[in-house]
ChimeraX commands (.cxc) that place a marker at each C-alpha (Angstrom):
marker #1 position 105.27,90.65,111.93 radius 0.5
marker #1 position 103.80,87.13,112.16 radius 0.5
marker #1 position 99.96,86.21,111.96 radius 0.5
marker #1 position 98.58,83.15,114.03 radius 0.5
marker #1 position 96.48,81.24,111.22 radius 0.5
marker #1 position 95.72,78.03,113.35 radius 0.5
marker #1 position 95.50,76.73,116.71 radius 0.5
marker #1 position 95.60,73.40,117.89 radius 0.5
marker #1 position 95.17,71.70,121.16 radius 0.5
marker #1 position 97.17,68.64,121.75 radius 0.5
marker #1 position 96.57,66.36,124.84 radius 0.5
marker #1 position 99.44,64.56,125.94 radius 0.5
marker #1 position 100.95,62.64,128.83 radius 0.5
marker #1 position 104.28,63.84,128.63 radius 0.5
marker #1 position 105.61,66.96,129.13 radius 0.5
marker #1 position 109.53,68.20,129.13 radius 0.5
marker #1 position 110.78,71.14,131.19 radius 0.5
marker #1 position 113.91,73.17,129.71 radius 0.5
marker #1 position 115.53,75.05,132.44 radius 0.5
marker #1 position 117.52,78.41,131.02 radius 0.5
marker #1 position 119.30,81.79,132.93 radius 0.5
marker #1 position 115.37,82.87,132.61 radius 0.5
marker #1 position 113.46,82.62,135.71 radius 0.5
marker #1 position 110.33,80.99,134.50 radius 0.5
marker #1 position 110.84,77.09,132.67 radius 0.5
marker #1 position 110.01,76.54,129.23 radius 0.5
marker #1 position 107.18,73.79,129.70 radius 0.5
marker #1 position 106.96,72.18,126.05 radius 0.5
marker #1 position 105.25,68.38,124.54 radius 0.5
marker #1 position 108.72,65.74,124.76 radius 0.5
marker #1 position 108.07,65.43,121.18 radius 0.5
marker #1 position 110.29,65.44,117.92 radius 0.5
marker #1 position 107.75,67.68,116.57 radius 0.5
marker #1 position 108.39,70.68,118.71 radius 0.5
marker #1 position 111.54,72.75,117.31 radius 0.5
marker #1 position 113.09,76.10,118.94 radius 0.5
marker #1 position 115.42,78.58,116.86 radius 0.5
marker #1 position 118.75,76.69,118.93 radius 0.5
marker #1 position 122.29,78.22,119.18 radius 0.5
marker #1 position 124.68,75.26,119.64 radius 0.5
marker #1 position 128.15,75.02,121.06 radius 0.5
marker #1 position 129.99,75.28,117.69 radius 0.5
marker #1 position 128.13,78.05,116.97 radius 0.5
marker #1 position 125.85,76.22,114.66 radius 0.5
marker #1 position 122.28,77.33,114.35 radius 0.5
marker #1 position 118.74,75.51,113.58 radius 0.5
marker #1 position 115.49,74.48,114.39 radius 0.5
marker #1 position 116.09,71.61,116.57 radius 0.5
marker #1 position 113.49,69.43,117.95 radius 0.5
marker #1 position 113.24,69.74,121.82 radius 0.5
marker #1 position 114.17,66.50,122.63 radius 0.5
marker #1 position 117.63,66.98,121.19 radius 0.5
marker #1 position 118.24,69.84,123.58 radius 0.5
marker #1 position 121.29,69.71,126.00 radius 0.5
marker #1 position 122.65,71.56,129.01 radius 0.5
marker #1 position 125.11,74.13,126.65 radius 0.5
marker #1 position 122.51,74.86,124.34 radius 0.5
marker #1 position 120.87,78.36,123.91 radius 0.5
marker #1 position 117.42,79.25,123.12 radius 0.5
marker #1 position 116.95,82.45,121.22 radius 0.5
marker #1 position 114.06,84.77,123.62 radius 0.5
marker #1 position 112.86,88.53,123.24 radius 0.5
marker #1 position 115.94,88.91,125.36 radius 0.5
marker #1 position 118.26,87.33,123.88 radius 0.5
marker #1 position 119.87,83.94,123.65 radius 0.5
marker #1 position 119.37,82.16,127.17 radius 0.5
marker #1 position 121.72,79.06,127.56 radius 0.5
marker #1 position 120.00,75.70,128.49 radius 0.5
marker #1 position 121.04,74.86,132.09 radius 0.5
marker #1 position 118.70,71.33,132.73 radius 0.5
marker #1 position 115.84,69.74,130.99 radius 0.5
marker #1 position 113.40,67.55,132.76 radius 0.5
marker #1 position 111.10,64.86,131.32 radius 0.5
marker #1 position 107.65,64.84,133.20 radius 0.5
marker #1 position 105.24,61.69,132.29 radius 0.5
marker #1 position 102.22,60.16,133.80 radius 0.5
marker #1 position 100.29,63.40,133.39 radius 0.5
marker #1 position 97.14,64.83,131.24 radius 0.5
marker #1 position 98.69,67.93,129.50 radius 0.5
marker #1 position 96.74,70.25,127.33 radius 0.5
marker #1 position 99.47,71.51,124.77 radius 0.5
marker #1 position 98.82,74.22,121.83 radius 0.5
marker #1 position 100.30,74.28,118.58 radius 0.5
marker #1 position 100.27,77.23,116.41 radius 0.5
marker #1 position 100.35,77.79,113.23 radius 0.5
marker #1 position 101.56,81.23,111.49 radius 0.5
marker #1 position 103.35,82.93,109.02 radius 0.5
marker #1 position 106.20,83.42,110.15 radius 0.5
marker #1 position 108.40,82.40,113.44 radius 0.5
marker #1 position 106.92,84.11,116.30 radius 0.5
marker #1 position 107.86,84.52,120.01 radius 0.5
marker #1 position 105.51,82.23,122.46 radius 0.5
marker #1 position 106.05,82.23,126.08 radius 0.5
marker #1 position 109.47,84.84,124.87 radius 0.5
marker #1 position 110.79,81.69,123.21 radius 0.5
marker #1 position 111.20,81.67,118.82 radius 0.5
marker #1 position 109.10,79.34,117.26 radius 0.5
marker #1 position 108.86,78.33,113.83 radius 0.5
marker #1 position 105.75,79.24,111.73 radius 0.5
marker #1 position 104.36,76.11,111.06 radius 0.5
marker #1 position 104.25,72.68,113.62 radius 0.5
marker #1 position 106.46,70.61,112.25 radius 0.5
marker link #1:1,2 radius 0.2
marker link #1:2,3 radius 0.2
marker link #1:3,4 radius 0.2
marker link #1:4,5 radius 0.2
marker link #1:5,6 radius 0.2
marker link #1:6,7 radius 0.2
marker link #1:7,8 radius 0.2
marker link #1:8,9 radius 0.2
marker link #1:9,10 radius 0.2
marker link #1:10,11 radius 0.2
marker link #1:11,12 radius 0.2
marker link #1:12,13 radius 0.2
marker link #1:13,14 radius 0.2
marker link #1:14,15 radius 0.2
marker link #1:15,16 radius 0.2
marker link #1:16,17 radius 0.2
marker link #1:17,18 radius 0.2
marker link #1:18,19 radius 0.2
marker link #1:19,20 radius 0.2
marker link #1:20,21 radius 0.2
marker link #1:21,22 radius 0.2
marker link #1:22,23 radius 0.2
marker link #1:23,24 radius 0.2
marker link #1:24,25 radius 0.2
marker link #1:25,26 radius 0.2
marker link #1:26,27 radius 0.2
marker link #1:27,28 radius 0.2
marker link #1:28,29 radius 0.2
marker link #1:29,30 radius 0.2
marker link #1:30,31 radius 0.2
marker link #1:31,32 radius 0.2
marker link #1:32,33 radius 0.2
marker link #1:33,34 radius 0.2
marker link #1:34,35 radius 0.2
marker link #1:35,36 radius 0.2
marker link #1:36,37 radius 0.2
marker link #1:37,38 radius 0.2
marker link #1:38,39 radius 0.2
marker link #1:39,40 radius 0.2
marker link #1:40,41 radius 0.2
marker link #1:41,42 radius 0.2
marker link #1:42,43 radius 0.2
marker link #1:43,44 radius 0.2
marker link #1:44,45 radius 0.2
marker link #1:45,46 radius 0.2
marker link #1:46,47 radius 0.2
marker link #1:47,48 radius 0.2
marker link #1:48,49 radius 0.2
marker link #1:49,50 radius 0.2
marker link #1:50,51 radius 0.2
marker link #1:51,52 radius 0.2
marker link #1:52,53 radius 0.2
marker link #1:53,54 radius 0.2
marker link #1:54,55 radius 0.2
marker link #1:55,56 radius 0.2
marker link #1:56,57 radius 0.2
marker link #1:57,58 radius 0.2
marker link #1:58,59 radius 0.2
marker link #1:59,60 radius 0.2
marker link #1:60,61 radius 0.2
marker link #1:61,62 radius 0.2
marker link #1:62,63 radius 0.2
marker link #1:63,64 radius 0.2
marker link #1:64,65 radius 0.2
marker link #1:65,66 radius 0.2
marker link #1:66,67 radius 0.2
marker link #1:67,68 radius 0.2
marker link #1:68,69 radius 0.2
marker link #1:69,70 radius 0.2
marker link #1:70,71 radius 0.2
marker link #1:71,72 radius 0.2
marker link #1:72,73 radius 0.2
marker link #1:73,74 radius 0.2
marker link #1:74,75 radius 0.2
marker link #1:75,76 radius 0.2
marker link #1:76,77 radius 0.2
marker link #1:77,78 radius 0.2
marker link #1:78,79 radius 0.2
marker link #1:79,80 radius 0.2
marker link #1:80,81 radius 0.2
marker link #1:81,82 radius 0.2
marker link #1:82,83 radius 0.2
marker link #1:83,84 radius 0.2
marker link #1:84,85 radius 0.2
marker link #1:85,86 radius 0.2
marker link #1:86,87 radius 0.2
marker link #1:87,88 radius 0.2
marker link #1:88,89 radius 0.2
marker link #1:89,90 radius 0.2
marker link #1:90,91 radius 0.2
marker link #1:91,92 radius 0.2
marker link #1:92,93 radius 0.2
marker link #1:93,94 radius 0.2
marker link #1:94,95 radius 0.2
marker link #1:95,96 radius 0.2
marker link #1:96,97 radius 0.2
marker link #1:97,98 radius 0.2
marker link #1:98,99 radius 0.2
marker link #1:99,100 radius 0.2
marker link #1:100,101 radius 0.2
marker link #1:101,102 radius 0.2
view
């Protein structure tokens, strides 16, 4: 079990949608700093920043991993972000996190 020790909100103007086999997008900052527990073509797995993600990728969720099917980059906007701090990965929006922002 993880335990949220910090909460940040982050205003930004960008924001990048990752499409997967779930129904709902993954709505995330476009930034080098946001990393998801990522199952790669070879079979490799990491953290890999979100902006690396490609269609072939999959996401580890509560149900599993999803494949990445699209990502979209959405700018211009005034986006209220949060990042979260804990002690241990954790699943937000049913998507693993890492503990700590990187």
């Amino acid at each position: 079990m993880s335990t949220v020790t910090r909460i940040t909100v982050v205003h930004t103007t960008n924001m990048l949608i990752i499409y997967t086999e779930e129904k709902m997008p993954l709505r995330v900052d476009n930034s080098t700093t946001e990393n998801l527990w990522t199952l790669m073509p070879d079979g490799t797995v990491l953290w890999l920043p979100v902006t690396q993600l490609h269609a072939g990728d999959s996401l580890l969720t509560q149900h599993g991993w999803k494949t990445v099917t699209r990502t979209e980059i959405v700018t211009g906007g005034d986006y209220s972000m949060y990042d979260i701090s804990a002690t241990g990965p954790y699943f937000a929006n049913g998507y693993l996190d890492p503990p700590i922002p990187s």
